[in-house]
Structures are given as C-alpha cells and as structure tokens.
C-alpha positions as CSV (number, residue, x, y, z in Angstrom):
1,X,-8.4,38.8,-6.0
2,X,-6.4,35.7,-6.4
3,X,-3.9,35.9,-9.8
4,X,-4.8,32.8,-12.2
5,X,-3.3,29.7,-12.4
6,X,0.0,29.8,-14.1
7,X,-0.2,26.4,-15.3
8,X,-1.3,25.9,-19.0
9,X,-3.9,23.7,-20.6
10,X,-3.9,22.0,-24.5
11,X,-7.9,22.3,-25.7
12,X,-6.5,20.1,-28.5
13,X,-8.0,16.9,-28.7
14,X,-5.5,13.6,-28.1
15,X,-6.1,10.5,-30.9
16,X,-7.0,8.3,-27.9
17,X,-9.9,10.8,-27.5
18,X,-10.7,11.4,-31.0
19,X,-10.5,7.4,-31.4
20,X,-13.1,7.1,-28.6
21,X,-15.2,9.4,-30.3
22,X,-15.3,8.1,-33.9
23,X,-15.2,4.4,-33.3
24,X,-18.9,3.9,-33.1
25,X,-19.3,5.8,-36.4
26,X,-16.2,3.9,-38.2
27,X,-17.9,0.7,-36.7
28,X,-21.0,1.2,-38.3
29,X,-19.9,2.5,-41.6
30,X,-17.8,-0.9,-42.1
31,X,-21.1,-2.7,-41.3
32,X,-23.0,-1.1,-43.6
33,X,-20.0,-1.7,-46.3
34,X,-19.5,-4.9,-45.7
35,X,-23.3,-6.1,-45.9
36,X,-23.2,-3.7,-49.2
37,X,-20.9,-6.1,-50.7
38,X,-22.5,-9.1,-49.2
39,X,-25.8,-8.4,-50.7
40,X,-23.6,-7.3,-54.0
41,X,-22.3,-10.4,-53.9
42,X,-25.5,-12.7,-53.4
43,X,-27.3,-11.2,-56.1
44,X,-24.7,-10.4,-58.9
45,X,-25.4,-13.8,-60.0
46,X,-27.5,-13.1,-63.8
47,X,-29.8,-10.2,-62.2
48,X,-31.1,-7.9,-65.6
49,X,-34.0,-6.4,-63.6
50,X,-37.7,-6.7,-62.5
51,X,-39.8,-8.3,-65.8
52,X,-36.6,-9.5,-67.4
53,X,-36.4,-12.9,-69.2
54,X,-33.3,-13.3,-69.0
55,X,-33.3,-12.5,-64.7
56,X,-33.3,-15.6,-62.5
57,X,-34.3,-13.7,-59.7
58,X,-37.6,-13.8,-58.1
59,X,-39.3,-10.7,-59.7
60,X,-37.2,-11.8,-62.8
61,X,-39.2,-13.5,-65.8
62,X,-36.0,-16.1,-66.5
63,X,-38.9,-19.2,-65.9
64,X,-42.1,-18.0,-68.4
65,X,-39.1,-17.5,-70.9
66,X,-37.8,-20.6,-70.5
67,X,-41.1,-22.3,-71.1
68,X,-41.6,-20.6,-74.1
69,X,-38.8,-21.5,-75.9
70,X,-39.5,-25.1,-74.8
71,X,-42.9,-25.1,-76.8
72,X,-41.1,-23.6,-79.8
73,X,-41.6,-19.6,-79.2
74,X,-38.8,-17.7,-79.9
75,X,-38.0,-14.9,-77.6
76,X,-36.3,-11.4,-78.2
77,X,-35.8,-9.0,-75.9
78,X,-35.7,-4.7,-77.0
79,X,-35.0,-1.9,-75.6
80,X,-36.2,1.0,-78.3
81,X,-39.0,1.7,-79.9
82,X,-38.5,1.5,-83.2
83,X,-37.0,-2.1,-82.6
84,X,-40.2,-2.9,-81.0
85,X,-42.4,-1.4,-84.0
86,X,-40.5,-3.4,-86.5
87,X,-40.5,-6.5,-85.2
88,X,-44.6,-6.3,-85.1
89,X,-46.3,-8.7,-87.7
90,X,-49.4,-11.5,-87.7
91,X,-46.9,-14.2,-86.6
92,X,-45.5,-11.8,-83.4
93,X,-46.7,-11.0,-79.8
94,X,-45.7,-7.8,-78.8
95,X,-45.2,-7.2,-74.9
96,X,-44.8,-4.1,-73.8
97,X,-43.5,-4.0,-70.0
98,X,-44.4,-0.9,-67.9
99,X,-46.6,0.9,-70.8
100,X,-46.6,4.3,-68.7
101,X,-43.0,5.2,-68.9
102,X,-43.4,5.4,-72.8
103,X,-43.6,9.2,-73.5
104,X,-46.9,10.3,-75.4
105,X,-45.7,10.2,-79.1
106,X,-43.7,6.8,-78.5
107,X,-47.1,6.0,-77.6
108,X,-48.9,7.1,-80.7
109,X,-45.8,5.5,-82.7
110,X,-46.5,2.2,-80.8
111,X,-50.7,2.2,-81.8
112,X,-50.1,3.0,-84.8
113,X,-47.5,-0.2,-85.3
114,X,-49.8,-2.5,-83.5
115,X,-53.0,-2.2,-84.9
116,X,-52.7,-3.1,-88.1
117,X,-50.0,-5.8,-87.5
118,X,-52.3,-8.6,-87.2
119,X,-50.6,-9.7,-83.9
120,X,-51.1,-9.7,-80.2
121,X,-50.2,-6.8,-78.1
122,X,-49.6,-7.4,-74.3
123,X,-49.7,-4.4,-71.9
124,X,-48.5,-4.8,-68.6
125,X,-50.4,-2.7,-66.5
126,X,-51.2,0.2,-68.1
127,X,-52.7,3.0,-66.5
128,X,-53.8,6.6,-67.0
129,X,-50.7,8.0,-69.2
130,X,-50.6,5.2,-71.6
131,X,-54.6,3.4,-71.7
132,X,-55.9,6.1,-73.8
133,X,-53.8,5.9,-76.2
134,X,-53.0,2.6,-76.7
135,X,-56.5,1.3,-76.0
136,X,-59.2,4.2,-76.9
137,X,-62.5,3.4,-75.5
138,X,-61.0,2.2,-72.2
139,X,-60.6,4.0,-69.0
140,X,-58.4,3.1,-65.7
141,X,-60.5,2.5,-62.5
142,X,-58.9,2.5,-59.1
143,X,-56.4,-0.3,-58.3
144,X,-57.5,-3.7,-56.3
145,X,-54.5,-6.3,-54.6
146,X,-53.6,-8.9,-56.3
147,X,-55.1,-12.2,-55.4
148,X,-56.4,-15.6,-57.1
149,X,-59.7,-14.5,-59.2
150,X,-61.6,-17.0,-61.7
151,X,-62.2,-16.0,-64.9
152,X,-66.0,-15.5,-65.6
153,X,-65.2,-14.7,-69.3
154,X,-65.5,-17.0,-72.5
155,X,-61.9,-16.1,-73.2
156,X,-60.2,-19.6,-74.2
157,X,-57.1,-18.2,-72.9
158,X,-58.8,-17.2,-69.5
159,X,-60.8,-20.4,-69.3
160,X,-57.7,-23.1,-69.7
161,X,-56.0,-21.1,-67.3
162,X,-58.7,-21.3,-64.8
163,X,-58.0,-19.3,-61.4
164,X,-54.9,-16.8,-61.6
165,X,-53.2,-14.0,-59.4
166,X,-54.5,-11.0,-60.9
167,X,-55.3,-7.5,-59.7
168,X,-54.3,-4.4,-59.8
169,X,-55.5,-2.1,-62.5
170,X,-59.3,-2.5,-63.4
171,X,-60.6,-1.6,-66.5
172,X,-64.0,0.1,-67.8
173,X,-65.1,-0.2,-71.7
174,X,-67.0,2.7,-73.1
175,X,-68.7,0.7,-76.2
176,X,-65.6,-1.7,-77.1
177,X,-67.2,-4.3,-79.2
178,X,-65.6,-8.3,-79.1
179,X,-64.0,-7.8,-75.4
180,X,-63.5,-9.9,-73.3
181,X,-63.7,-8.8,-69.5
182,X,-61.8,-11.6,-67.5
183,X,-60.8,-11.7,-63.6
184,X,-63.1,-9.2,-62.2
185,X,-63.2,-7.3,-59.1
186,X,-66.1,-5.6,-57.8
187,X,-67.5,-6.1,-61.6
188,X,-64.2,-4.4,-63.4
189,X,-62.3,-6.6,-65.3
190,X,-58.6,-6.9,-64.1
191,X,-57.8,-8.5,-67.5
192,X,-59.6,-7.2,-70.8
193,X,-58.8,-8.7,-74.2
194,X,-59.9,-6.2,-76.9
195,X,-60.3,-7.3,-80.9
196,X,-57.7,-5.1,-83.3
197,X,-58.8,-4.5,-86.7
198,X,-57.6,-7.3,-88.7
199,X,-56.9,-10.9,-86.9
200,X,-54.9,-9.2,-84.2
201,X,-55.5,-8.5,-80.6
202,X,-54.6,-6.1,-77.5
203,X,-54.6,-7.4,-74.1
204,X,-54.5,-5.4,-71.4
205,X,-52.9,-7.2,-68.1
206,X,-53.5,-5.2,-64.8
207,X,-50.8,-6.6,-62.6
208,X,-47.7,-8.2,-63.9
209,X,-47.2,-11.3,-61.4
210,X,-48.4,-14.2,-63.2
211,X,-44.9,-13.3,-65.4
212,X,-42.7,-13.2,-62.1
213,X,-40.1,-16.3,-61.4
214,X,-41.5,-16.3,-57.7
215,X,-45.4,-16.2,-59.0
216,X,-45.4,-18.4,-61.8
217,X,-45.9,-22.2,-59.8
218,X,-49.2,-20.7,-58.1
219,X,-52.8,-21.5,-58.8
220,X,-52.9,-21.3,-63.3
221,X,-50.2,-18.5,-63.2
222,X,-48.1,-20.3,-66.1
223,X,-51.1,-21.9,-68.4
224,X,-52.4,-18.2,-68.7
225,X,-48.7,-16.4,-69.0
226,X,-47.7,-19.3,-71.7
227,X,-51.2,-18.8,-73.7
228,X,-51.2,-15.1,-73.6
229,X,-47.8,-14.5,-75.1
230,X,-47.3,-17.8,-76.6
231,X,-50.7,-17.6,-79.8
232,X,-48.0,-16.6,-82.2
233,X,-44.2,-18.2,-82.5
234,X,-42.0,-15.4,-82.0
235,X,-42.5,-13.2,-79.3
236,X,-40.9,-10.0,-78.9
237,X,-40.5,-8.3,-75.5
238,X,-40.2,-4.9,-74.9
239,X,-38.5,-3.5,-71.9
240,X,-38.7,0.9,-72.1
241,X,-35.6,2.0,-71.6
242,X,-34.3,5.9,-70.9
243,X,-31.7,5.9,-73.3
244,X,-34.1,5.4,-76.3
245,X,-33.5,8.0,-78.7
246,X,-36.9,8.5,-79.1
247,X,-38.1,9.6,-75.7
248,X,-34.8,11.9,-75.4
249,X,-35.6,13.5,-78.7
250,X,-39.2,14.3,-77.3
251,X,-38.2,15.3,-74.4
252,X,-36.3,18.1,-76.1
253,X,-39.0,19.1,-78.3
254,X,-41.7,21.5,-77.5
255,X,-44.1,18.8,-76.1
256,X,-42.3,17.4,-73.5
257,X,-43.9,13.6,-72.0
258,X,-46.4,13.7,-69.3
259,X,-44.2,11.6,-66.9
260,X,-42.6,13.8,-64.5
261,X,-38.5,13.1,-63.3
262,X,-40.2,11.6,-60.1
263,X,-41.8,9.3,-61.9
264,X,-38.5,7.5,-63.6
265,X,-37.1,7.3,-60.1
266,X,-37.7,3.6,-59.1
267,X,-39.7,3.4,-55.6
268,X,-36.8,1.3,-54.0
269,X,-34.1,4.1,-54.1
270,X,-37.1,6.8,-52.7
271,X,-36.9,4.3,-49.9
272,X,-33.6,4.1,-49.4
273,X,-33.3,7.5,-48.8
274,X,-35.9,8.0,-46.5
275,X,-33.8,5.0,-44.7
276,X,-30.2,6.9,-45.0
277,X,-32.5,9.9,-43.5
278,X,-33.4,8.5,-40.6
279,X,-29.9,7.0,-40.2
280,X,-28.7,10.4,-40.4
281,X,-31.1,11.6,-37.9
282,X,-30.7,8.8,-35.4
283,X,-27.0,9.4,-35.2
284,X,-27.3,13.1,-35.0
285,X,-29.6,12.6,-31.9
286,X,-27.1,10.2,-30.6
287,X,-24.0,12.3,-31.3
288,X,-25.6,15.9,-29.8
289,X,-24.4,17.3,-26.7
290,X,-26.4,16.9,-23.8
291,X,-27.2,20.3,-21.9
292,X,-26.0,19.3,-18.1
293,X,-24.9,21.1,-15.2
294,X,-21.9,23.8,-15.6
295,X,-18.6,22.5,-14.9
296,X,-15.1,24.1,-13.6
297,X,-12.6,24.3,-15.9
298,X,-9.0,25.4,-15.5
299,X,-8.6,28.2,-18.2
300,X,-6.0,27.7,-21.1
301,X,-4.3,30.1,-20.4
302,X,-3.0,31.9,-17.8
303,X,-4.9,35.4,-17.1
304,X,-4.2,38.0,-14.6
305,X,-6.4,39.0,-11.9
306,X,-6.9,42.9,-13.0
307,X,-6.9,41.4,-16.7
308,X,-10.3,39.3,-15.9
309,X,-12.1,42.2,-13.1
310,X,-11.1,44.9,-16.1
311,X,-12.8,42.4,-18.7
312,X,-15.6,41.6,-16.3
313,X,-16.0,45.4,-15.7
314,X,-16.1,46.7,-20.0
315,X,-18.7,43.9,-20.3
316,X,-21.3,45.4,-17.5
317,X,-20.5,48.8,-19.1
318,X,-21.1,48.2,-22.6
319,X,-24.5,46.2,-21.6
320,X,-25.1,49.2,-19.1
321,X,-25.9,46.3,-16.3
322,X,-24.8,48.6,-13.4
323,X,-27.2,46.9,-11.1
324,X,-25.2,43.9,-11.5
325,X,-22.4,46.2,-11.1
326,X,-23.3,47.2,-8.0
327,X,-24.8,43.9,-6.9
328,X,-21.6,42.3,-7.3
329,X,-19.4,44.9,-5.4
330,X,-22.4,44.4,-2.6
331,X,-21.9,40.7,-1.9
332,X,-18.1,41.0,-2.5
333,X,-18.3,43.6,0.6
334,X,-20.3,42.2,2.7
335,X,-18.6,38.6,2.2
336,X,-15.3,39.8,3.1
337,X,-16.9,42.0,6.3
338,X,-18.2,39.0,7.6
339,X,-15.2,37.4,9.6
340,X,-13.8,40.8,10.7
341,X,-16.9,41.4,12.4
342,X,-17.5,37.8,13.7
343,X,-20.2,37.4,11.5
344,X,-21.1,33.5,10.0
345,X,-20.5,33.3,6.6
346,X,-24.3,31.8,5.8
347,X,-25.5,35.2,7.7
348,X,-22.7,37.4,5.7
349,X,-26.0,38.3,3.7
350,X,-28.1,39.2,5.8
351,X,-29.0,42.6,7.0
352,X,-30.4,41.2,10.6
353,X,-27.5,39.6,11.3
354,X,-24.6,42.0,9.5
355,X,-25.7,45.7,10.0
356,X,-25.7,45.8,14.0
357,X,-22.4,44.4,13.7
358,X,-21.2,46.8,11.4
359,X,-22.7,49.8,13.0
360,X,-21.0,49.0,16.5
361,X,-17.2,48.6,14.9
362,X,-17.9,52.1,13.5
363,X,-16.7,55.1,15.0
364,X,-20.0,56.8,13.8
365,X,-22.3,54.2,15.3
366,X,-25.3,55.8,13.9
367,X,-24.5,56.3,11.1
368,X,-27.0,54.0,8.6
369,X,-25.2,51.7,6.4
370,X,-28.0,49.8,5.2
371,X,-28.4,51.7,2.0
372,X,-24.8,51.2,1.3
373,X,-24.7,47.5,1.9
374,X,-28.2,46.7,1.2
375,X,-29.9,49.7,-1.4
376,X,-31.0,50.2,-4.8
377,X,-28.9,49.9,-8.0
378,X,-27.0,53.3,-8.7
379,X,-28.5,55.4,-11.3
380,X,-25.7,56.5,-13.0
381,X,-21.9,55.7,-13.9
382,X,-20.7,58.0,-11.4
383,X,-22.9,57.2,-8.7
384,X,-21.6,53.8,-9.2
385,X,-18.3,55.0,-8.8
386,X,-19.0,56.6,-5.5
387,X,-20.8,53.4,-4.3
388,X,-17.1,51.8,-5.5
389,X,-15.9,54.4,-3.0
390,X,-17.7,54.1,-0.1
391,X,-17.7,50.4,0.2
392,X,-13.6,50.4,0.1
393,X,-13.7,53.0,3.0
394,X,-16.0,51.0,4.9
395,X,-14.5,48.0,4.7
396,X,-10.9,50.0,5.6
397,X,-13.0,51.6,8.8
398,X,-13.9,48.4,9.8
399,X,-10.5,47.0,9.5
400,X,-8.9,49.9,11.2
401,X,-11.2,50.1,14.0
C-alpha cells in the first residue's frame, strides 16, 4: 500500500463560506423585520383594539361613538366589572363586548346589576358560557354568516333600521314573554330583545358588525347601532379585560371559570404561529442536506499506510465480518496477479480467464488454486490467517517463477 498524503487539510469553515451559507437566512430575517416595523408603523396611529370606541381602525368602533356623542349620548368606556355594575341605572345602556370571556360569577354579578337597573343591556354575541346566565330562558343555536337580513319583528328599533348585517349567533326562547325575535335565519332570530323586570331591557346582538368602523355605512347598519345603544343618554361600554381583579380572584378560588387558557388566546396569534411553523419547516427543507453520490476527499490528516489496513483490520474483527476479510484479501490478490500473468485488468476477476494462467506459471501446474482465489469465506480466525498465508506465497511463486 501507498503511505497517505502528507499534505494537511483545515475542515474549518472560511467566513466567505459561512457568509455564503447564512446570507439567505440574514436576508430574510431583515425582511421580515423591516415589514414588522412597517406594519408597526402604519397602524400605530390611535389603534385600542377590535370593538373599541376610541379605535379608528376598521374593526375599531371610533365612528358609532362619534355619532353618539353628536346626538347628545355620553360615552364611557370600562374595563372591570364592578365599574360596569355601578354605572348601571334607568338613564344607562350597558354594553357588554364579548360576554363569554366573563368568568361565571362575574356573570352572576353582572345579572344581578342589570336586571333591576331599569336600563338597557347590550350583549355582543353571546354564546353558550355566558346566555344562560345572563339571559335564562334562552339557548344558543348554531352560528349562520353574516349578511343583510330584514327585520320581520315589531321592534321599533328593528323596523327604523330596516335591513342590517346581522348573523352569527341564533337564538331560541323557551317561554320568554314580551320578545322580540328580529333578523331571522332559518326561523332563529339573530337579534332577540327580551323585557327586564321593571322598564329595562336585554338585547342580545349575534354578530358585532353593525358596531365596526368598516361596517357601519352599509345597508341600516348605523340607524340600528345608534337606536340600540343610544334609548338612554349615557352609555357605558364595557370592554372585559384579564387584569380585572374579579376574574383573577375567581380564578384562584375553588370554582375556577369555564373558559379554558386557549380560549383567551386571540385567533390571530394561533395563526401566526401556525405561519412561523411553516416558515420554520420550509427553511428546514430548504437548508437539509441532499443525499448524493459519495465523494473523494483528501483526509485531514495525514495517516499511515499500516495505521489505516490495522484500523481496517480491528473493525472486520470486532464485527466478526471475516468473509469480507477474506473477500478483500481475494480481489487485492487477484488484482495485483493480473499483469504478472498478462492477464487484462477487466478479466483480473475472473476465474476463466485468471486460473489457467495461474496454474501454468506454477511449478505445481496441477495444483488447484481455485479454492484459494475463488472459495468460500474461512470459518475461523485462523483459517483466515492461513488464507492470509497462502495468498502471499502465491503471489511470491508467481513472481519468482
């Protein structure tokens, strides 16, 4: 065998290399920051969230606000529930935005404000965690889209309005006397006005979107939104919030709200994730290795020739692969035989074409070779020894003779 390459090799990787490499990541990470900061940047401008009245955005309620206090209503916006309770009276509507988050004894607190207040209460879609408690008697039916329904109801409110974007929850009355069941969708009202005891009211909204900045200009969106919340001059809009002292302390009692921690997770961060996901994903699929053919590599460092056939050796003996062993002494043989005996190197292999030319350089012509050129693995270490052997004194014979 031929000694290694003395010559040494770095496996280290150079910074032109690892700037090759990275660029395509670093690109896109400066992308994604930079229209982070656009977006930031667009919409910083007075953003307080979905059903806000004091957001100018488009799911924002800046607009129904605006015309409120124009015909005289005043508008106050809370975050707690005992600020909402308090402010509850004859001459108050009482809007409650996403009733479901409310925990179920801020929910009992809030029906036991409302009903005898004498004002309106506005629910903003309510469904199964919050309707029977804040309006007994009624039960959630499956949800329809939103789209412009008429009224068919004698609710003044409904009927000025005319046609409106409504939808989503429907409502069913079990023996509710004085409601009104306005907007209805496959015969369930997607609206329902309910008589408190007392002058007041409950009014139970299924979808939110005739309060929305980018809703409010369609079909009667604002006559009904001004007449619902504007019956009673001040208005007092509630937005749930988690840092309400009331929901924590119940959440660290021994009945803990229905409402789950998924549930408080807004739907556009769920979706963001799954985005950053499949981000993740593409790139690994784009950064993996692909499996090609094996290529030559000059080693790192320079090994001997015994060093590597010693190495080669301890790993066929400790996986006790002596037919590979004696496979690769074989072919080593019978390669090197082939020129001394005239043989071409595609035939070196085979026993046609190599044995007859063996057998007539040997003093013992007769002698058969074939077993040692051509047999079966050895069965033991030391018969694999002996094969080691007697392929070195053949391959002297043939030199010698």
């Amino acid at each position: 065998m031929t000694a290694a390459t003395t010559s040494t090799t770095s496996t280290a990787l150079t910074s032109r290399q690892i700037w090759t490499r990275s660029r395509g990541v670093l690109l896109a990470l400066v992308v994604l920051v930079a229209a982070g900061i656009a977006i930031a940047a667009v919409r910083s401008g007075e953003q307080h969230g979905r059903l806000d009245p004091r957001s100018a955005d488009a799911q924002g309620s800046r607009a129904v606000a605006e015309l409120l206090r124009s015909r005289g209503v005043d508008t106050r916006v809370v975050t707690t529930l005992d600020e909402a309770t308090t402010a509850t009276g004859p001459d108050t509507t009482l809007l409650v935005v996403a009733p479901d988050l409310l925990t179920g004894r801020q929910q009992e607190a809030l029906r036991t404000a409302m009903v005898p207040s004498g004002g309106r209460t506005v629910l903003v879609a309510p469904g199964p965690p919050s309707v029977d408690t804040l309006a007994p008697g009624v039960r959630p039916d499956t949800r329809t889209p939103v789209s412009a329904r008429d009224p068919q109801c004698t609710f003044p409110a409904a009927e000025r309005a005319g046609k409106a974007d409504t939808g989503g929850e429907r409502y069913a009355t079990d023996d509710v006397p004085d409601a009104d069941a306005c907007y209805l969708s496959d015969g369930l009202p997607t609206l329902l006005r309910i008589s408190d005891p007392g002058d007041g009211d409950t009014v139970l909204l299924g979808s939110p979107d005739i309060l929305l900045n980018e809703r409010l200009d369609k079909e009667g969106n604002a006559s009904l939104a001004l007449q619902l919340l504007g019956s009673r001059p001040h208005l007092v809009w509630y937005l749930p919030s988690l840092s309400d002292e009331s929901a924590v302390a119940e959440g660290n009692g021994d009945e803990a709200g229905e409402n789950g921690i998924g549930d408080l997770i807004p739907s556009g961060w769920l979706w963001g994730t799954l985005q950053l996901f499949l981000a993740a994903v593409l790139a690994a699929v784009w950064r993996a290795r692909r499996l090609g053919p094996l290529v030559t590599e000059r080693l790192p460092v320079a090994i001997r020739a015994s060093e590597a056939t010693e190495g080669r050796a301890r790993l066929y003996r400790k996986a006790n692969a002596r037919d590979r062993a004696a496979a690769a002494l074989r072919s080593a043989t019978r390669t090197r035989l082939a020129p001394l005996l005239g043989v071409a190197p595609a035939d070196a292999h085979s026993p046609d074409a190599l044995l007859p030319a063996v057998s007539a350089r040997l003093v013992d012509g007769d002698r058969d070779v074939k077993d040692l050129l051509f047999g079966p693995a050895p069965a033991d270490d030391a018969a694999l020894i002996r094969l080691a052997d007697q392929l070195d004194a053949l391959e002297r014979e043939v030199r010698t003779s």
